[in-house]
SEPARO-800103 format. One record per residue: residue in three letters; x, y, z of N, C-alpha, C, O, CB in turn. Coordinates in steps of 0.2 Angstrom, whole numbers, padded with zeros to 4 digits, always signed. Glycine has a CB too. Example, Ala and Ser with C-alpha at 12.3 -4.5 7.8 and 13.67 -1.06 7.14 Angstrom:
BEGIN
Ala+0066-0028+0039+0062-0022+0039+0066-0016+0039+0071-0017+0042+0057-0022+0045;Ser+0064-0011+0035+0068-0005+0036+0064+0000+0039+0067+0006+0040+0070-0003+0029;
This chain:
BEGIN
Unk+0058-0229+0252+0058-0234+0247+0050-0235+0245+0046-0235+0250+0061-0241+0250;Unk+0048-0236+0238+0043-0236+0237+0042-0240+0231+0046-0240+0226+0042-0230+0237;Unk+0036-0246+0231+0038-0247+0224+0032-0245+0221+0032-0248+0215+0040-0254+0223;Unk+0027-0242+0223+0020-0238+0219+0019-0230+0220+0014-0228+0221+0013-0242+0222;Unk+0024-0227+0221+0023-0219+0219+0015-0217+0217+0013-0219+0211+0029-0218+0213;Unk+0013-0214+0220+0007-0212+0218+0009-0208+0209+0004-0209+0206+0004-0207+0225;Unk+0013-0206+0207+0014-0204+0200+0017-0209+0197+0018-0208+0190+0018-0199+0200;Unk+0019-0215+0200+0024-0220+0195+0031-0216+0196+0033-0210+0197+0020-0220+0185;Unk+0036-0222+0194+0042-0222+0191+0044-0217+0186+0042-0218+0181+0043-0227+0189;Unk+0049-0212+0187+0048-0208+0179+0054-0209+0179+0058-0208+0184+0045-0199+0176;Unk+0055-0213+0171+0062-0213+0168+0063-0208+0162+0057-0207+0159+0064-0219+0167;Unk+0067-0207+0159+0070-0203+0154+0074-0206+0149+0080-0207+0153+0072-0197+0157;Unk+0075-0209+0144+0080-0207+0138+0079-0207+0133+0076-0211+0130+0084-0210+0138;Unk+0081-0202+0129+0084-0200+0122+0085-0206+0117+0088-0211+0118+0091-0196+0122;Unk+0081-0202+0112+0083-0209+0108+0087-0209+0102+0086-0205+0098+0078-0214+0106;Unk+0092-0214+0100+0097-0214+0097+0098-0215+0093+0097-0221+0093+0101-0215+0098;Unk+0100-0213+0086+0100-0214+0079+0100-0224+0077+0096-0227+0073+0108-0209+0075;Unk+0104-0227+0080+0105-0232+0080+0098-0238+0082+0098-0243+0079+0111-0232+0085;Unk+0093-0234+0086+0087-0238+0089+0082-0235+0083+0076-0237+0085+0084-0236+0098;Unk+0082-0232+0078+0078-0230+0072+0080-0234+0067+0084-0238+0066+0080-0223+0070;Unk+0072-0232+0063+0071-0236+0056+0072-0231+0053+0072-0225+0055+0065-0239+0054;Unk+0074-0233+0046+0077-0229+0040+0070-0223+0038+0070-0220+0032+0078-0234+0032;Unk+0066-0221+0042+0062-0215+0041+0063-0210+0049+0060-0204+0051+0053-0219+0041;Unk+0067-0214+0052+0070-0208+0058+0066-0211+0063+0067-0209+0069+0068-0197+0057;Unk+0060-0214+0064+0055-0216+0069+0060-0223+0072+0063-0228+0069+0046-0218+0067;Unk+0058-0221+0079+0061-0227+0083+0057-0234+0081+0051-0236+0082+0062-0225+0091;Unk+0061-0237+0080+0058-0245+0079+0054-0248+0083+0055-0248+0089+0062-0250+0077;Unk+0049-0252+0080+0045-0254+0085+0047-0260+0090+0045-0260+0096+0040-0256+0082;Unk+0051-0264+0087+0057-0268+0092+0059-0265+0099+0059-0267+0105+0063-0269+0088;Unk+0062-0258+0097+0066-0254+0102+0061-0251+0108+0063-0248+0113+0071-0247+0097;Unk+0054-0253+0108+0049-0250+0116+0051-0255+0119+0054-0252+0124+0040-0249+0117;Unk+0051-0260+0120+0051-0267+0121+0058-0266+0127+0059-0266+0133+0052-0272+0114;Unk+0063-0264+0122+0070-0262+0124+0069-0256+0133+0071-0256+0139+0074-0256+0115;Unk+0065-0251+0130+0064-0247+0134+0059-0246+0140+0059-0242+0145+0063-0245+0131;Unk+0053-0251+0137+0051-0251+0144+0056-0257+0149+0056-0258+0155+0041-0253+0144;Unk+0059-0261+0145+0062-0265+0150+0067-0261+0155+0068-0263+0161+0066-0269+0146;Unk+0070-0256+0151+0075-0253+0156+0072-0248+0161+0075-0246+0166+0081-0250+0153;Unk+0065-0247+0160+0061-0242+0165+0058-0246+0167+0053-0244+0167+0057-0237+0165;Unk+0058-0253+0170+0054-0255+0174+0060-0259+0179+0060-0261+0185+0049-0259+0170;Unk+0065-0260+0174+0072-0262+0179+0074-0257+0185+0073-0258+0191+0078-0263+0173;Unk+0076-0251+0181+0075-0244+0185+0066-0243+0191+0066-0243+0197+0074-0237+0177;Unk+0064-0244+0188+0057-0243+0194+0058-0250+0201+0057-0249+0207+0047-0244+0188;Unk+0059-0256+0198+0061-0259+0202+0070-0259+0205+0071-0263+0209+0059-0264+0201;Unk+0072-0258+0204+0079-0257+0208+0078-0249+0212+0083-0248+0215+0086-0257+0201;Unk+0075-0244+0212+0070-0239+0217+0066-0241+0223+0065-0238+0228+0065-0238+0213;Unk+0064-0248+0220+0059-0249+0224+0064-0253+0230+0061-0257+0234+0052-0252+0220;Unk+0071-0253+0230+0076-0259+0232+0073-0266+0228+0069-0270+0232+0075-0260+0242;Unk+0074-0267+0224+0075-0276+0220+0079-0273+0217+0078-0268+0214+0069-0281+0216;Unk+0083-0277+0216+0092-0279+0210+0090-0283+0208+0089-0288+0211+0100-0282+0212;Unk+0089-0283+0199+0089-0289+0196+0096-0293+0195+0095-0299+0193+0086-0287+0191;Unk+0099-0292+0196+0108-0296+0198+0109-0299+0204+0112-0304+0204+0114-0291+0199;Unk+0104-0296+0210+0106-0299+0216+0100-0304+0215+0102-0310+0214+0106-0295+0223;Unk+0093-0302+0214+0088-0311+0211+0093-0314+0209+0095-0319+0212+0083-0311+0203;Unk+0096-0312+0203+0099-0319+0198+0105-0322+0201+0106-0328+0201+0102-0318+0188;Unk+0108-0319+0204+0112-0322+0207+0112-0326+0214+0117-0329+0217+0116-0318+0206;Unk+0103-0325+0216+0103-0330+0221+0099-0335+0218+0096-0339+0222+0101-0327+0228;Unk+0097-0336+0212+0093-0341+0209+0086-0340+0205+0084-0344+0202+0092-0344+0215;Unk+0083-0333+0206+0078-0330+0207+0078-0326+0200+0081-0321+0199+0078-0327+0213;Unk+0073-0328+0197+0072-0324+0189+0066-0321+0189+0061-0324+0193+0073-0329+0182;Unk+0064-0316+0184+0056-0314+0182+0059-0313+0174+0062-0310+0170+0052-0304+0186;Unk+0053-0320+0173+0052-0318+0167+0045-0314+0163+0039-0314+0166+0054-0325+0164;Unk+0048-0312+0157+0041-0307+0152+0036-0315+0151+0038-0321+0149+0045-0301+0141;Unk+0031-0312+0152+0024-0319+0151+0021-0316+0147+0020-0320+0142+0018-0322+0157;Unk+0018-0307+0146+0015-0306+0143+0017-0297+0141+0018-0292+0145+0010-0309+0146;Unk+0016-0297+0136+0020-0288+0135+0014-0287+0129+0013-0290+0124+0032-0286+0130;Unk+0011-0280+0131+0008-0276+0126+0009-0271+0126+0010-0269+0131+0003-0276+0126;Unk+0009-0266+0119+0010-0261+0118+0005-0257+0112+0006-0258+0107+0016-0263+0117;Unk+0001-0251+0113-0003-0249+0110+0003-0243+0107+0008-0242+0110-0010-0246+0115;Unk+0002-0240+0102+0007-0236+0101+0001-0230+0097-0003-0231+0093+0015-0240+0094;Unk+0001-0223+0102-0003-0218+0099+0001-0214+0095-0002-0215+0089-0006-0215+0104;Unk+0006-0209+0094+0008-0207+0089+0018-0209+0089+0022-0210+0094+0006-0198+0088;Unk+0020-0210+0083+0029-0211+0083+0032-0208+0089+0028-0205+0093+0032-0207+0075;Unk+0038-0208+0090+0044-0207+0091+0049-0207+0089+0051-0212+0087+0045-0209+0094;Unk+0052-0200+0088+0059-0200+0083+0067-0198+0085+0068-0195+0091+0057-0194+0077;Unk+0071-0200+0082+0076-0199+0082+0077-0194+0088+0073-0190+0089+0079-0198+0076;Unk+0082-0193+0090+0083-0187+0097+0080-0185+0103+0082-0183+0108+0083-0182+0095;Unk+0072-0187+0100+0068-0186+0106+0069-0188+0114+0074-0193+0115+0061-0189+0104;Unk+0067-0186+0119+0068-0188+0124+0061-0188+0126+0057-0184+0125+0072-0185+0129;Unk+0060-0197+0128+0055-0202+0132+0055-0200+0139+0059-0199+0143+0058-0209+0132;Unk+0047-0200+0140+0047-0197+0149+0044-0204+0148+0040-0205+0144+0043-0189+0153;Unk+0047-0210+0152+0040-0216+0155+0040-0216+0161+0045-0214+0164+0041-0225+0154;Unk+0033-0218+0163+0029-0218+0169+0030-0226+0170+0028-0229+0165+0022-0215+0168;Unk+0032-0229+0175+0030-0237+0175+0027-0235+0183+0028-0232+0187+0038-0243+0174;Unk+0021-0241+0182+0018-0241+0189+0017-0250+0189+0016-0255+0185+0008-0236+0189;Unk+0018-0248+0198+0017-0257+0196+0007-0258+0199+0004-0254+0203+0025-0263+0204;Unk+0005-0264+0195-0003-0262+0197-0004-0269+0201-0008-0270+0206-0010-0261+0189;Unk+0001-0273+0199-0001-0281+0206+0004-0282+0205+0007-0280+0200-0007-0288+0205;Unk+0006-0287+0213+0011-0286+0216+0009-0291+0219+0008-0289+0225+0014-0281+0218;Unk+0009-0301+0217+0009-0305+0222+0014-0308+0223+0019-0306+0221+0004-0310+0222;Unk+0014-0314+0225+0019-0319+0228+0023-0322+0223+0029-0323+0223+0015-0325+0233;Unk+0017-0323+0214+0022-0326+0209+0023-0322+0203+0026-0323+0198+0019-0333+0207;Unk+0019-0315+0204+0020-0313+0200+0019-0303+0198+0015-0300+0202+0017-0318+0196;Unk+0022-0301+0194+0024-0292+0194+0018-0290+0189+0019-0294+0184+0033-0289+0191;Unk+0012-0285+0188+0010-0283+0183+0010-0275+0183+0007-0271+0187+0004-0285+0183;Unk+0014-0274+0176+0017-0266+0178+0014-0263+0172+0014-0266+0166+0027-0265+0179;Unk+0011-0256+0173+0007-0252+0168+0012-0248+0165+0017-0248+0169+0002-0248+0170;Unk+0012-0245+0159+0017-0237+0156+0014-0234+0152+0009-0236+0148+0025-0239+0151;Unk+0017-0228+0154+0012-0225+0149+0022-0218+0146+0027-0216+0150+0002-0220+0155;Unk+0022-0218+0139+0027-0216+0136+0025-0209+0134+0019-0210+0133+0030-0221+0131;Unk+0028-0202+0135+0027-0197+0132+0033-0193+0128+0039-0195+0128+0025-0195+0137;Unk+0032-0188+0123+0037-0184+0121+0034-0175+0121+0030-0173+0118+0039-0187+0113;Unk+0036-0174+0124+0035-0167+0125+0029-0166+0130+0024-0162+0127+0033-0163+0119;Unk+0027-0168+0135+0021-0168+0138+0016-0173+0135+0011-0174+0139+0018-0162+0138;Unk+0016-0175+0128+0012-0180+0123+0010-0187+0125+0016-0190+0126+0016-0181+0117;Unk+0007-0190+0125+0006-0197+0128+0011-0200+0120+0010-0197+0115-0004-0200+0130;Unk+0014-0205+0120+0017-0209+0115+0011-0217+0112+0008-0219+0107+0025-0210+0117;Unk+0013-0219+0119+0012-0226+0118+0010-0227+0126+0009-0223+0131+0021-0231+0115;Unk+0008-0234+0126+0003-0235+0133+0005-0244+0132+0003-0247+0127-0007-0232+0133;Unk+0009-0245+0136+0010-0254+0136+0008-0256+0145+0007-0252+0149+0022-0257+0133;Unk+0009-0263+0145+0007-0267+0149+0012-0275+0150+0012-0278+0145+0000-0268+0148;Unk+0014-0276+0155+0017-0281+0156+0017-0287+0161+0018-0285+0167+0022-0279+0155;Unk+0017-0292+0160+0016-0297+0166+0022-0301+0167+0024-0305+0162+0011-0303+0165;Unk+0026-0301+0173+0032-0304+0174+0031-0310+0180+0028-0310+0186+0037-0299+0176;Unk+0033-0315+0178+0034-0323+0183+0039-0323+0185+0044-0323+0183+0035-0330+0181;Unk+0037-0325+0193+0044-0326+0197+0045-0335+0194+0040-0339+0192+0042-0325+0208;Unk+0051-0337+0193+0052-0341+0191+0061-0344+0195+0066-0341+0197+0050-0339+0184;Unk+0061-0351+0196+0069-0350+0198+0074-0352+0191+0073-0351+0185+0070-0358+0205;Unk+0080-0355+0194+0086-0357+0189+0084-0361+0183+0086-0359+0178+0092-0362+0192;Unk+0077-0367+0184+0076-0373+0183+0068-0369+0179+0063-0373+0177+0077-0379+0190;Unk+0069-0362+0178+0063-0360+0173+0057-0362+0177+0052-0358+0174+0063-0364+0166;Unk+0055-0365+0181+0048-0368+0184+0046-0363+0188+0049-0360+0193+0048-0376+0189;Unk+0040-0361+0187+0038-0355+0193+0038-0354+0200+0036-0360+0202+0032-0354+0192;Unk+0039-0350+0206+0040-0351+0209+0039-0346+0214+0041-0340+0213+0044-0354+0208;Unk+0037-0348+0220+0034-0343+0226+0040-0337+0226+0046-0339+0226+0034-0347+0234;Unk+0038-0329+0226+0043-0325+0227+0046-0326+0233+0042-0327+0238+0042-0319+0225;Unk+0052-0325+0235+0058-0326+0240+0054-0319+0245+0051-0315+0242+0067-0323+0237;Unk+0054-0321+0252+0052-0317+0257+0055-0310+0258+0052-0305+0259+0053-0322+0264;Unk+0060-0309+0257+0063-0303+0255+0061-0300+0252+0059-0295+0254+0067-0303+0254;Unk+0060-0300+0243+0055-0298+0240+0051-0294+0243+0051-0289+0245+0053-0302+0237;Unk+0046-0299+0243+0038-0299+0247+0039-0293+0253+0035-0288+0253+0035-0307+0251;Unk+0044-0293+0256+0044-0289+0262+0045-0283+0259+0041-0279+0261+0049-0290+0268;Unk+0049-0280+0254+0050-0274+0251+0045-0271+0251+0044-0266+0252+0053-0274+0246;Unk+0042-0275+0248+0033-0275+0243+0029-0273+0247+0025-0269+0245+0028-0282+0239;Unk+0030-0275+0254+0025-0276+0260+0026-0268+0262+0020-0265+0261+0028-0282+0267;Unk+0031-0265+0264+0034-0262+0267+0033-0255+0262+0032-0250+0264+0042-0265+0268;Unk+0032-0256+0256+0031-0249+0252+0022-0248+0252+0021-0242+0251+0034-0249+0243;Unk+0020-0251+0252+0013-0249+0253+0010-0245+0256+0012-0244+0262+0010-0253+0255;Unk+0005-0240+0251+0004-0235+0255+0000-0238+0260-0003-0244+0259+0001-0229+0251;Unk-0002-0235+0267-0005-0237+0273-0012-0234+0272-0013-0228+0270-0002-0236+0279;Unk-0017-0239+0274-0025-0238+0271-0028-0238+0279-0023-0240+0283-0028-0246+0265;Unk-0032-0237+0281-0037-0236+0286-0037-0231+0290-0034-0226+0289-0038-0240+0290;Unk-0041-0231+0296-0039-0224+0300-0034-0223+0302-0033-0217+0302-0042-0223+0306;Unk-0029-0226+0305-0024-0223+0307-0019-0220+0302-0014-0218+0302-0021-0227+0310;Unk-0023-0221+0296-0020-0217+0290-0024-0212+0285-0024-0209+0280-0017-0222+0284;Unk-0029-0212+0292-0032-0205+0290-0036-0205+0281-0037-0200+0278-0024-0200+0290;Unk-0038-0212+0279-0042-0214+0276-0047-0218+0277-0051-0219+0272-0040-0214+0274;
């Protein structure tokens, strides 16, 4: 279980005539769409369920989403994303991507997520969580031979 892979998260999907603008390039709305479901994917990897959160009270909400877009993405292509997560505290997720099409870098976004409860107010993440988080860390000092 791992929730920082020294390569990051790679997800994959094709994209579909339906998530395109009338010039065949996928719309700019629709990354947004996409890094969401690779970072849903990268954490449900890492063991977190975003269903089991919500359904014990426990939400992350988007605070902050940036997206640099270096060249288009069109109709059919297949998206490789990389999601990494770069901080990981008690209230909150900051996860890097970087989008490709053919070995190509596409786009390069950034996102900050709040732990937050039912009642929207931010809120210490749940000990379980945290222990996932704890528990995938790669191990640093001599006995890890760095």
């Amino acid at each position: 279980m791992s929730c920082e892979p020294s390569d990051g998260h790679v997800h994959r999907m094709r994209v579909r005539y339906a998530e395109c603008d009338p010039m065949g390039y996928l719309h700019h709305a629709r990354y947004f769409e996409f890094l969401e479901e690779a970072r849903t994917e990268a954490l449900r990897v890492a063991g977190i369920s975003y269903r089991e959160l919500e359904a014990s009270g426990v939400f992350f909400v988007v605070v902050k989403l940036v997206c640099r877009y270096h060249r288009p993405i069109r109709y059919d292509d297949v998206v490789t994303i990389r999601t990494n997560i770069v901080r990981f505290t008690r209230t909150r997720i900051d996860h890097a991507y970087e989008l490709a099409v053919d070995g190509r870098r596409t786009t390069e976004a950034e996102s900050t997520l709040a732990c937050v409860g039912r009642d929207g107010r931010p809120m210490v993440m749940p000990d379980r969580i945290w222990c996932i988080r704890q528990e995938s860390r790669p191990r640093r000092g001599i006995a890890a031979g760095s």
